[in-house]
KOLDO-923509 format. One record per residue (C-alpha): residue in one letter; x negated, y, z. Coordinates in nm, 2 decimals, decimal comma. Layout:
! KOLDO-923509
> code x y z
> A X Y Z;
...
! end
This chain:
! KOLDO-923509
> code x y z
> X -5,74 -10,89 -13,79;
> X -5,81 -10,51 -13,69;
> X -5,61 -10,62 -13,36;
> X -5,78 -10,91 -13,29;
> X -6,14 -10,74 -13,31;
> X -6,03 -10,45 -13,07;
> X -5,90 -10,66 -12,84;
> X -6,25 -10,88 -12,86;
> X -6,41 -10,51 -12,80;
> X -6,21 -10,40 -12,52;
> X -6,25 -10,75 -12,38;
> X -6,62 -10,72 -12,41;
> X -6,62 -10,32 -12,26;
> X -6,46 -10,43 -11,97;
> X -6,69 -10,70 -11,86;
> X -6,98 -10,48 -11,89;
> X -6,83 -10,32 -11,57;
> X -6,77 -10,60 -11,38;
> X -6,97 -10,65 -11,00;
> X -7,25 -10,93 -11,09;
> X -7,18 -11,21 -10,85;
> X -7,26 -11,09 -10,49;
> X -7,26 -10,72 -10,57;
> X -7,02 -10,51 -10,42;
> X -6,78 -10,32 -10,66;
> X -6,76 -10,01 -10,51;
> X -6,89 -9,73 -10,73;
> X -6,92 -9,46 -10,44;
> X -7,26 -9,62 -10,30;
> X -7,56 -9,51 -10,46;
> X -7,68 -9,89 -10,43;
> X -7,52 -10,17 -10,50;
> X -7,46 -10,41 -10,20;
> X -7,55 -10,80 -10,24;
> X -7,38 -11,03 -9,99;
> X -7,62 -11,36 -9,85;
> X -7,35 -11,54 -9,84;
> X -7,24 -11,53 -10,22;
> X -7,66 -11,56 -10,29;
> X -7,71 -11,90 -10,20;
> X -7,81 -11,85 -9,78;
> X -7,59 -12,08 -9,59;
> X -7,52 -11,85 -9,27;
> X -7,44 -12,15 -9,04;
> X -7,74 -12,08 -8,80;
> X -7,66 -11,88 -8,47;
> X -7,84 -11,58 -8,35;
> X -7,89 -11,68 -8,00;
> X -7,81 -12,10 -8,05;
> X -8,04 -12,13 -8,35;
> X -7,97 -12,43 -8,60;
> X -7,78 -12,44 -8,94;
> X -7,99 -12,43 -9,31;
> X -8,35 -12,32 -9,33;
> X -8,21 -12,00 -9,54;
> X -8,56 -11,81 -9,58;
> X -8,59 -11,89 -9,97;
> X -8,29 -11,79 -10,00;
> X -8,31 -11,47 -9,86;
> X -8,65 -11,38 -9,99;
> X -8,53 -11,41 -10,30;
> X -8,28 -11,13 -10,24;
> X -8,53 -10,91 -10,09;
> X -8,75 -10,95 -10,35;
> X -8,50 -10,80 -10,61;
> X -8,57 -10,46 -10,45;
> X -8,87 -10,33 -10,65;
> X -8,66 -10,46 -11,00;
> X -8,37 -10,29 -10,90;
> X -8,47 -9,96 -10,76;
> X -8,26 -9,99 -10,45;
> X -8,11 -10,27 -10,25;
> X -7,85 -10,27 -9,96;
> X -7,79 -10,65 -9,83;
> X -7,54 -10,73 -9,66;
> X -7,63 -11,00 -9,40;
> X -7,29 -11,14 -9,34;
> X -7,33 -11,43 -9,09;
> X -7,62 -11,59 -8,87;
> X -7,97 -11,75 -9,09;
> X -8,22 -11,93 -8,93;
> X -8,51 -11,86 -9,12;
> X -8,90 -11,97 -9,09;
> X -9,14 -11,75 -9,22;
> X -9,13 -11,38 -9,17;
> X -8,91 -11,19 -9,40;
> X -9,08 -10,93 -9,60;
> X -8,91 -10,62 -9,66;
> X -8,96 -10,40 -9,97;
> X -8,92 -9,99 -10,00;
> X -8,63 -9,82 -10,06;
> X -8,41 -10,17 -9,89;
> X -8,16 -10,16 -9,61;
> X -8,02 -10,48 -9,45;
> X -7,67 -10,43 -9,29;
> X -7,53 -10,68 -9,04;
> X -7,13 -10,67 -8,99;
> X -7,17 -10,70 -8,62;
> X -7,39 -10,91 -8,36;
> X -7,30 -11,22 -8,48;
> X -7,48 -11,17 -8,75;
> X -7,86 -11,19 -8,79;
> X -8,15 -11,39 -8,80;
> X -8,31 -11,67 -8,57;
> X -8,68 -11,75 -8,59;
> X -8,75 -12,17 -8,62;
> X -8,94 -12,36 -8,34;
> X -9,31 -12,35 -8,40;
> X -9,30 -12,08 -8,71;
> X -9,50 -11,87 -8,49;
> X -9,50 -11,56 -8,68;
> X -9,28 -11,21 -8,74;
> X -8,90 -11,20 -8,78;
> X -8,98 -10,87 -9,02;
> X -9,21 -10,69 -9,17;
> X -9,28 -10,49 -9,42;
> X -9,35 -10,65 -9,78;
> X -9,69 -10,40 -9,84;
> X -9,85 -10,36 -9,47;
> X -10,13 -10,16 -9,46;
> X -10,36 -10,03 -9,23;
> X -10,51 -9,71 -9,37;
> X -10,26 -9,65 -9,64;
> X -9,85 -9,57 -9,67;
> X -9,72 -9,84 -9,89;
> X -9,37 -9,88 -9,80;
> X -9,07 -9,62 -9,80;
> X -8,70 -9,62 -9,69;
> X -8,66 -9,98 -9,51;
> X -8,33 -9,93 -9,31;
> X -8,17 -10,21 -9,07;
> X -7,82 -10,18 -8,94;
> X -7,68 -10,34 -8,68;
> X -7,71 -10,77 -8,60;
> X -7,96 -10,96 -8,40;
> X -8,34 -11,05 -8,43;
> X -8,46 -11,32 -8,25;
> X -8,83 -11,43 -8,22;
> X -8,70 -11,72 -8,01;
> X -8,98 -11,70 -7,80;
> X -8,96 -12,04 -7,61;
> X -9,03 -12,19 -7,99;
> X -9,32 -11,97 -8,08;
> X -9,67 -11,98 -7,97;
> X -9,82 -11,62 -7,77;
> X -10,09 -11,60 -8,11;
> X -10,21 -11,77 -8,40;
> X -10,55 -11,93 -8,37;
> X -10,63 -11,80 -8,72;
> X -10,78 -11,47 -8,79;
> X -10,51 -11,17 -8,79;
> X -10,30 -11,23 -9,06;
> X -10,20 -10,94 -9,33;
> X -10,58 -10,79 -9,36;
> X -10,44 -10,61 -9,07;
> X -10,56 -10,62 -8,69;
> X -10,32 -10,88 -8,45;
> X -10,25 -11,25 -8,46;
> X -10,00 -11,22 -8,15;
> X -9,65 -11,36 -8,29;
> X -9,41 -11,00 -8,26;
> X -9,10 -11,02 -8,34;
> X -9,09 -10,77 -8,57;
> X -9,42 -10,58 -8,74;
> X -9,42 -10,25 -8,99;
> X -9,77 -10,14 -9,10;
> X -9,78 -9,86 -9,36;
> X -9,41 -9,71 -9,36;
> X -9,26 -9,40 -9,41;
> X -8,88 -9,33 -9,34;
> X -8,79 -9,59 -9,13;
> X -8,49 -9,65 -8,94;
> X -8,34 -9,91 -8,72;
> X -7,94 -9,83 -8,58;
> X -7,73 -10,07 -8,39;
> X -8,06 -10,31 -8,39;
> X -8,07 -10,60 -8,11;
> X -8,40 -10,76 -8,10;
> X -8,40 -11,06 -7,87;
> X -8,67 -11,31 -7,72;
> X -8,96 -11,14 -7,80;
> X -9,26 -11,35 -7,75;
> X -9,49 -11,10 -7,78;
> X -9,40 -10,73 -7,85;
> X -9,08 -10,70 -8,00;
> X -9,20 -10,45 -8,24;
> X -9,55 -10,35 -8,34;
> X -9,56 -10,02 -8,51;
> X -9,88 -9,89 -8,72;
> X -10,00 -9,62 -8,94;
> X -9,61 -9,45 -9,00;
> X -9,41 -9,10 -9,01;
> X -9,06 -9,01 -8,99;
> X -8,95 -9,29 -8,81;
> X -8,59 -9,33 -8,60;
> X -8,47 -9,58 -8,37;
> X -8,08 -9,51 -8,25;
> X -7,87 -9,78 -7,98;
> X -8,20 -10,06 -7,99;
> X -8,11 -10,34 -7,74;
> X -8,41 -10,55 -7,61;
> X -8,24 -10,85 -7,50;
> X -8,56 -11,02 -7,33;
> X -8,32 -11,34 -7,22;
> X -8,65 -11,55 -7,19;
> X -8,85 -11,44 -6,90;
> X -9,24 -11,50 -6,83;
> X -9,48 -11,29 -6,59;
> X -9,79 -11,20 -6,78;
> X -9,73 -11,33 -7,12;
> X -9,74 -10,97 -7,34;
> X -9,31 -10,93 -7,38;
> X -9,34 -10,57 -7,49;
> X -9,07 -10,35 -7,59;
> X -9,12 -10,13 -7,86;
> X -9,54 -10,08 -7,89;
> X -9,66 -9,76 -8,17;
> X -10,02 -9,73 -8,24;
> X -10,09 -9,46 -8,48;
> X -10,15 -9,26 -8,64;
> X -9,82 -9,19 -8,62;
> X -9,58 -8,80 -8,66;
> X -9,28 -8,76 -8,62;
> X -9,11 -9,04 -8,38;
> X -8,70 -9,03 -8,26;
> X -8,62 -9,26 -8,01;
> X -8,26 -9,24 -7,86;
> X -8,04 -9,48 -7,68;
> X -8,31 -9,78 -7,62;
> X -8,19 -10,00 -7,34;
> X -8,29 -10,34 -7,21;
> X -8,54 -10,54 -7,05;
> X -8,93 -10,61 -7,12;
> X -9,20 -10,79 -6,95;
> X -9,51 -10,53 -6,94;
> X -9,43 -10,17 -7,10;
> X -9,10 -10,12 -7,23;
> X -9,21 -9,84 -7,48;
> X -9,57 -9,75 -7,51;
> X -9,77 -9,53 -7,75;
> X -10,08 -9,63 -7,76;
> X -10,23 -9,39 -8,09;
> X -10,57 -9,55 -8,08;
> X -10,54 -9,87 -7,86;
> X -10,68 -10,06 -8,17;
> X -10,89 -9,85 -8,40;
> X -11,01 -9,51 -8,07;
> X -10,95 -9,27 -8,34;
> X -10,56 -9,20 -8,45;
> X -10,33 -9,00 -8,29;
> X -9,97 -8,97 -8,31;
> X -9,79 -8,67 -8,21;
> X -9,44 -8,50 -8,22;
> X -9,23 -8,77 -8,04;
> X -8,88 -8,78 -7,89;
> X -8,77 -9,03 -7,62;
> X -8,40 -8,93 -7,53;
> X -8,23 -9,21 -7,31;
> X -8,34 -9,52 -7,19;
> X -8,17 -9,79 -7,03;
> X -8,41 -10,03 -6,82;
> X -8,24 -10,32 -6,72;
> X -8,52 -10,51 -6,45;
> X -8,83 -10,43 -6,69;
> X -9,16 -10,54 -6,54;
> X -9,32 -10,16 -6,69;
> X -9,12 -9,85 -6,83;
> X -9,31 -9,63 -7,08;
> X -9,70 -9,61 -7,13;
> X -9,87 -9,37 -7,31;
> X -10,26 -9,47 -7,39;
> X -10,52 -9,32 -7,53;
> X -10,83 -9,39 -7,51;
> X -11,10 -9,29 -7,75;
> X -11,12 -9,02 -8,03;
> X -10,74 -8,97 -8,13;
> X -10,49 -8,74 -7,93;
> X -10,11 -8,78 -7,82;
> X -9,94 -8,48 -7,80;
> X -9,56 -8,27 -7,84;
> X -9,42 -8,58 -7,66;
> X -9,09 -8,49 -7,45;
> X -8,94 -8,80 -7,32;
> X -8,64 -8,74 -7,12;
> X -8,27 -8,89 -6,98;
> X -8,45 -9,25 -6,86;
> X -8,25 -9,42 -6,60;
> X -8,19 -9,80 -6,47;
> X -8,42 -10,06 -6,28;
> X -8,80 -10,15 -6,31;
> X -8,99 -10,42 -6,10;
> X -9,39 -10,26 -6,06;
> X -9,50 -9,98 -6,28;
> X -9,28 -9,71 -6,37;
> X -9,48 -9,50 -6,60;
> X -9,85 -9,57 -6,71;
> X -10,02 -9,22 -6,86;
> X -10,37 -9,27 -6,85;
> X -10,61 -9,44 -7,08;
> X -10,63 -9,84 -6,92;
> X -10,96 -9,91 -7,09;
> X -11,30 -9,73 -6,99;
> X -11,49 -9,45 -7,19;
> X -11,41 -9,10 -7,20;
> X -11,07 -9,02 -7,07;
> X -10,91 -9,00 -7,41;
> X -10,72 -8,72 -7,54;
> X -10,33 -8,60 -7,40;
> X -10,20 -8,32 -7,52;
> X -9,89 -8,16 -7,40;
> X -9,62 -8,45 -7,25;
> X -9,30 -8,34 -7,09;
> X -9,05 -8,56 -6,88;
> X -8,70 -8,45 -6,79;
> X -8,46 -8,63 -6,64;
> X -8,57 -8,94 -6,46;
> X -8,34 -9,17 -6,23;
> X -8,53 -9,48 -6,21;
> X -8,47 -9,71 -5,89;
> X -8,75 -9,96 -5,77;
> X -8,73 -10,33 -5,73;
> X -8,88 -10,56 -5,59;
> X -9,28 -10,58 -5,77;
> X -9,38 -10,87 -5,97;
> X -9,71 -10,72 -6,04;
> X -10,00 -10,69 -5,79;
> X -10,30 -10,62 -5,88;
> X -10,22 -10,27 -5,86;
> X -9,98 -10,12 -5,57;
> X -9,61 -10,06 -5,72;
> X -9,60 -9,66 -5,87;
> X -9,32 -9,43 -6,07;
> X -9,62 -9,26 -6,24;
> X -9,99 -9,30 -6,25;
> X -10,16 -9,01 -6,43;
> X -10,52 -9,05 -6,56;
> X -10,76 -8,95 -6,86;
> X -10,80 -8,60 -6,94;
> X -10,47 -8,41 -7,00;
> X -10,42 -8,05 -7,10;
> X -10,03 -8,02 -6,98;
> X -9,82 -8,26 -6,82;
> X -9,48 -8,12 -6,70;
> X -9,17 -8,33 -6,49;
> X -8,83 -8,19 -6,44;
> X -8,57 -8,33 -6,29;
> X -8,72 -8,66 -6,12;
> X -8,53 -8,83 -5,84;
> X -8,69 -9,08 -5,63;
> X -8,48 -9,34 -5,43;
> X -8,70 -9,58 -5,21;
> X -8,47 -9,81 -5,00;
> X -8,69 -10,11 -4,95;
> X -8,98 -10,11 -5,18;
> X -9,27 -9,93 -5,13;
> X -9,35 -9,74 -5,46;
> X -9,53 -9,45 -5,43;
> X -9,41 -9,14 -5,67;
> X -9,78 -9,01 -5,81;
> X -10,11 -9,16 -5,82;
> X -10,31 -8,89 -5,96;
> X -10,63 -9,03 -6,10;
> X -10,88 -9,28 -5,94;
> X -10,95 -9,59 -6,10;
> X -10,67 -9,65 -6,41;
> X -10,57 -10,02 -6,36;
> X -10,66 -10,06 -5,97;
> X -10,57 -9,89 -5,69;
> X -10,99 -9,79 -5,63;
> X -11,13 -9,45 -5,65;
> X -11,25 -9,27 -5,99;
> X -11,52 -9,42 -6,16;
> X -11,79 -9,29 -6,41;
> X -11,64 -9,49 -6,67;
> X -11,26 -9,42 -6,60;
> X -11,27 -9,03 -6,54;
> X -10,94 -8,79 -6,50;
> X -10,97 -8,43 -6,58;
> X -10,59 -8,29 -6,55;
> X -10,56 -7,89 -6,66;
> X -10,21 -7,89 -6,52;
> X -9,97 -8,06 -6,35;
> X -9,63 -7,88 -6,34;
> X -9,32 -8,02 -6,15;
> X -8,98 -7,86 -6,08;
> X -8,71 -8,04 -5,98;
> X -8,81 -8,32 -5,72;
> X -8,57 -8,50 -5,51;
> X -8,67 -8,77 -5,28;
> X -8,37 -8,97 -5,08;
> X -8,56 -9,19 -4,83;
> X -8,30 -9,36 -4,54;
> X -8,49 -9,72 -4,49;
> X -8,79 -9,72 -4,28;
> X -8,93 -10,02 -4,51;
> X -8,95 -9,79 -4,84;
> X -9,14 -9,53 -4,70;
> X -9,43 -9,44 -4,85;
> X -9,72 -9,27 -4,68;
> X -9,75 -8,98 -4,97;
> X -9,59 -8,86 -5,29;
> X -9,89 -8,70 -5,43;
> X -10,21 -8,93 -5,41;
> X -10,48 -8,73 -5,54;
> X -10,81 -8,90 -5,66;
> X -10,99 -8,69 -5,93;
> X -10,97 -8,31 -6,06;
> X -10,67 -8,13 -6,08;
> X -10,69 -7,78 -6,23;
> X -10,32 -7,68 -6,13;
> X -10,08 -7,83 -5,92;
> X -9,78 -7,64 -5,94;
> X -9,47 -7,78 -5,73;
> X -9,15 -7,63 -5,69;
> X -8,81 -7,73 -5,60;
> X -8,80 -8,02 -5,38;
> X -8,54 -8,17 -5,18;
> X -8,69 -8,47 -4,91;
> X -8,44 -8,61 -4,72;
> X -8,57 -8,88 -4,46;
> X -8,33 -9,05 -4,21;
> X -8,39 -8,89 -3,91;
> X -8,45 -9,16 -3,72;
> X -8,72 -9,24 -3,88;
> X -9,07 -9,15 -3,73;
> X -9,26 -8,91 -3,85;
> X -9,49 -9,04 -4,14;
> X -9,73 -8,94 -4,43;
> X -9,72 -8,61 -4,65;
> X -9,61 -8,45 -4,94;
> X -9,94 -8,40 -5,11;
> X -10,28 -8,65 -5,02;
> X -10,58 -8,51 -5,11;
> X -10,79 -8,86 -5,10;
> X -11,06 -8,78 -5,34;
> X -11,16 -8,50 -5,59;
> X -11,00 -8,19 -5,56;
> X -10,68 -7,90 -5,68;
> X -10,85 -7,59 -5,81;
> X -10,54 -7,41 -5,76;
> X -10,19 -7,52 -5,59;
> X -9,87 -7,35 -5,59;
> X -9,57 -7,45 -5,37;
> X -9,22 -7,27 -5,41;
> X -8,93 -7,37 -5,22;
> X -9,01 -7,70 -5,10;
> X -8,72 -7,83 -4,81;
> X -8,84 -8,11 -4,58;
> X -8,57 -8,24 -4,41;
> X -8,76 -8,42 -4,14;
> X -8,97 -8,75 -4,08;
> X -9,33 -8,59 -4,28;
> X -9,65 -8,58 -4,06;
> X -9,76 -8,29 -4,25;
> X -9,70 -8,10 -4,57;
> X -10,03 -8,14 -4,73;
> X -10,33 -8,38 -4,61;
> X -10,67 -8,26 -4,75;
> X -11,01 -8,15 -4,65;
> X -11,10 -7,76 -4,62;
> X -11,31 -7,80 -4,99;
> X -11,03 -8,00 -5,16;
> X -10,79 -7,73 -5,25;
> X -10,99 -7,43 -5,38;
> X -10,66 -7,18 -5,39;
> X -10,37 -7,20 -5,23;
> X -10,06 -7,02 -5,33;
> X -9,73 -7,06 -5,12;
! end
């Protein structure tokens, strides 16, 4: 009898250590990891093809274990088509083995892919939501650009995103493919310590003027580590934009360390328009192809000129296409607003056949018109060192690389390399003083291989000092 009732016990000890049913048995992980497939979600859909099992339920219910639990870590083993947005509690990672995996957004569900499960505009609600690797699709041919209802979430957009996060802390995507965005492909809000590593933006779906952002911040927003973000968007690719939706948060102390742009309409904006401030941004390492607008820093809307702080580019290797955007003339970077520091190293400027000019410095911020009352540009400095311009086709050459339209306080330019076929006639200048004026310039060694009119074109009055 004594046998039989230790047997029972031992029996009963070792099922009390058992993996529940879709739990993973490994006892190294701080969480436990639940499988979808061995939770009741079919997995027959296909991340790009769509179709299969409506498995939202399914997967909601798994997400909504989180706050019980503690911790959850799912493990998204296969492709779900899903038709609401999935909401995503703290302290919750999703894994996907590889890009097979994932999730597909239905025809005509016209919302979110993800978003957090406590968005909130004014207040952190959600911590340590992690996604590894698979695909998110908004499947934008299916969706609608916005919902005719009021914005949904108490919160402030009723575009369809592919993916929204409003009130996070400690957010990381890795390994993240984010495809057919109908609208932005991730609108970020109110956040801090947040990391995005390898993010593809696999825009498959392409329409001129219909709001297929990249990745879109509005603040306020600290502490931001972009690395290894390649792909294609229609409009801006990245943009932070602290204030775009409130004119009074900032965001500031952001990294932007290699980008990949793969025929994007826009590259990276940065907007700010009212009371709140951008500044300690250093973006850097941005190569690949863009069709119009390179890089937007200046404030779109009118009123005061916004707030920049200190923004540093390094390393830029970006080569023109042909524009699909008119309404301004094609640019690698338009600068307006009013800007303490703005600094560019390294910037190489390859013009074969399309006519993009390298700086527009102020004038009107969405048209190619002079500065208005409304839209007014106050620069402190503008430091460049490292500038090399290859120009060998007679159809991509531009008439100046430095259009200036409003107040600069210093222009500081140093280290250039022009090279012009020489062949071509001689055309344009370095530096266009077209309206306002430089307080003070400095030029150090500057080498013009041939084919410039003149070094710098300006008035007596426009440059104030001049310092070779």
């Amino acid at each position: 009898m004594k046998k039989f009732l230790v047997s029972i016990f031992v029996f009963w000890l070792a099922t009390m250590f058992l993996p529940h049913q879709g739990y993973s048995s490994d006892k190294k992980e701080n969480d436990r990891k639940v499988y979808a497939s061995q939770c009741g979600a079919a997995l027959d859909s296909d991340v790009y093809a769509g179709g299969g099992t409506d498995d939202t339920d399914a997967l909601q219910a798994i997400l909504d274990r989180a706050p019980r639990l503690g911790r959850l870590h799912l493990v998204l083993d296969g492709a779900a088509r899903i038709s609401r947005t999935l909401k995503v509690h703290s302290n919750t990672t999703i894994e996907c083995p590889d890009k097979s995996c994932g999730l597909f957004l239905s025809d005509n569900a016209n919302c979110s892919v993800i978003c957090n499960a406590d968005a909130d505009m004014e207040t952190i609600r959600n911590r340590n939501i992690t996604l590894l690797g698979g695909v998110y699709n908004n499947n934008s041919p299916g969706q609608v650009h916005h919902r005719e209802e009021e914005a949904t979430l108490h919160l402030i957009s009723n575009w369809v995103h592919a993916m929204e996060f409003y009130g996070v802390e400690q957010v990381i995507l890795r390994d993240v493919t984010i495809a057919n965005q109908r609208t932005f492909a991730m609108l970020m809000a109110n956040w801090k310590f947040v990391t995005m590593d390898n993010i593809h933006i696999d825009r498959r779906e392409r329409v001129d003027f219909q709001n297929q952002d990249g990745l879109h911040f509005w603040g306020p927003g600290r502490f931001l580590t972009l690395r290894d973000i390649r792909g294609n968007s229609g409009d801006d690719f990245i943009a932070l934009a602290p204030d775009e939706h409130d004119q009074k948060s900032s965001i500031e102390d952001v990294l932007i360390q290699g980008v990949q742009l793969d025929d994007a309409d826009q590259g990276i904006r940065l907007l700010v328009y009212g009371e709140g401030k951008l500044d300690r941004v250093i973006i850097r390492d941005i190569t690949g192809t863009y069709r119009s607008y390179g890089f937007i820093i200046n404030p779109w809307f009118e009123g005061n000129g916004g707030h920049y702080g200190n923004i540093v580019f390094d390393t830029v290797d970006l080569r023109p296409m042909k524009n699909n955007y008119d309404y301004c003339p094609p640019f690698l970077f338009k600068l307006g607003g009013n800007i303490e520091s703005i600094t560019f190293k390294n910037i190489y400027q390859h013009t074969p056949d399309f006519n993009h000019t390298m700086f527009v410095v102020g004038g009107n911020y969405m048209q190619d018109l002079p500065e208005q009352e409304k839209q007014p540009t106050k620069i402190d400095r503008i430091i460049v060192d490292g500038l090399y311009i290859d120009e060998r086709n007679e159809n991509g050459v531009p008439e100046s690389y430095f259009r200036i339209k409003s107040n600069v306080g210093l222009l500081s330019i140093n280290n250039v390399i022009l090279q012009r076929a020489r062949e071509l006639p001689d055309k344009g200048s370095l530096i266009h003083v077209e309206s306002g004026s430089i307080e003070e310039l400095r030029l150090n060694n500057i080498r013009v291989s041939s084919g410039l009119d003149k070094l710098i074109d300006a008035n007596p009055d426009d440059i104030k000092m001049m310092i070779p």
